[in-house]
N, C-alpha and C positions, 0 to 999 in steps of 0.2 A: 328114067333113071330108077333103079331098085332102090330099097331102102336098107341101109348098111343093119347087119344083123342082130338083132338082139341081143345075143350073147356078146359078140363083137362090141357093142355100143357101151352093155356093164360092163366089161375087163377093161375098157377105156376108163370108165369111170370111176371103178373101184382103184386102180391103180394113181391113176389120178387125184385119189381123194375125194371124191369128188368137189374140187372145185377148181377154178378156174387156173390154169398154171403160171399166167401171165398177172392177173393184179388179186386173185386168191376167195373172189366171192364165190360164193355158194348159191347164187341166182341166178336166174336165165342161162342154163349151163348149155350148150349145142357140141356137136362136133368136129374138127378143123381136119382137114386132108393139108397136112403141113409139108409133106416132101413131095407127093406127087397130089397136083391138086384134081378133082373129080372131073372138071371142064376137061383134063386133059386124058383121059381115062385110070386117074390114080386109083390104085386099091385101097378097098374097105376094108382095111387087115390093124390089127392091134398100133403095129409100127408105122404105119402112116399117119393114123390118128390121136389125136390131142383133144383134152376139155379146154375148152372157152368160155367164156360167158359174150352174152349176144353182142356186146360193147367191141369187146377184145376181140372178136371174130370178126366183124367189121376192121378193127384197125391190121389184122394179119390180112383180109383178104384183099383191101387197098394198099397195103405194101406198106402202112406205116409203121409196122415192127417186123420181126422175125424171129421165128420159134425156131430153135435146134432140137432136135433130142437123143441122145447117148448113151446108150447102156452099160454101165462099167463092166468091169470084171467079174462083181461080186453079184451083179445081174440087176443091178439097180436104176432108173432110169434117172436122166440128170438133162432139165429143160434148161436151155438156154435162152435167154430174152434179150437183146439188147444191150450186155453188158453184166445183166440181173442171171443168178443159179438161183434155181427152185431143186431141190433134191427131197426124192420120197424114200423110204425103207424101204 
């Protein structure tokens, strides 16, 4: 497996805040393939991709949460967790 690209990895991040979108730390940050996942050949592309931290990525990749993500109208991205919105600028 390649390794999702650099630039790719920061515009996750930077967008993201960097941190975690699911419980908001700033540690052990990784990458999540949340709509199509890598085992399945999902893309290394902005919109595929979500910050996690190593905790939170464990609980999305055993299926005990689930991330949405949405891009409004106004081009803003808006995670959805569980019930929980995270909304960035």
């Amino acid at each position: 497996m390649s390794e999702i690209p650099a630039s790719v990895s920061r515009a996750v991040f930077d967008r993201d805040n960097n941190q975690c979108v699911v419980c908001g730390t700033h540690r052990g940050l990784q990458l999540h393939h949340w709509r199509e996942f890598r085992s399945a050949c999902g893309a290394d592309t902005e919109d595929n991709l979500v910050t996690v931290c190593w905790h939170c990525h464990r609980a999305a990749t055993e299926h005990e949460i689930e991330i949405e993500l949405v891009r409004t109208a106004e081009g803003r991205l808006v995670a959805f967790i569980k019930g929980r919105v995270r909304r960035w600028q």
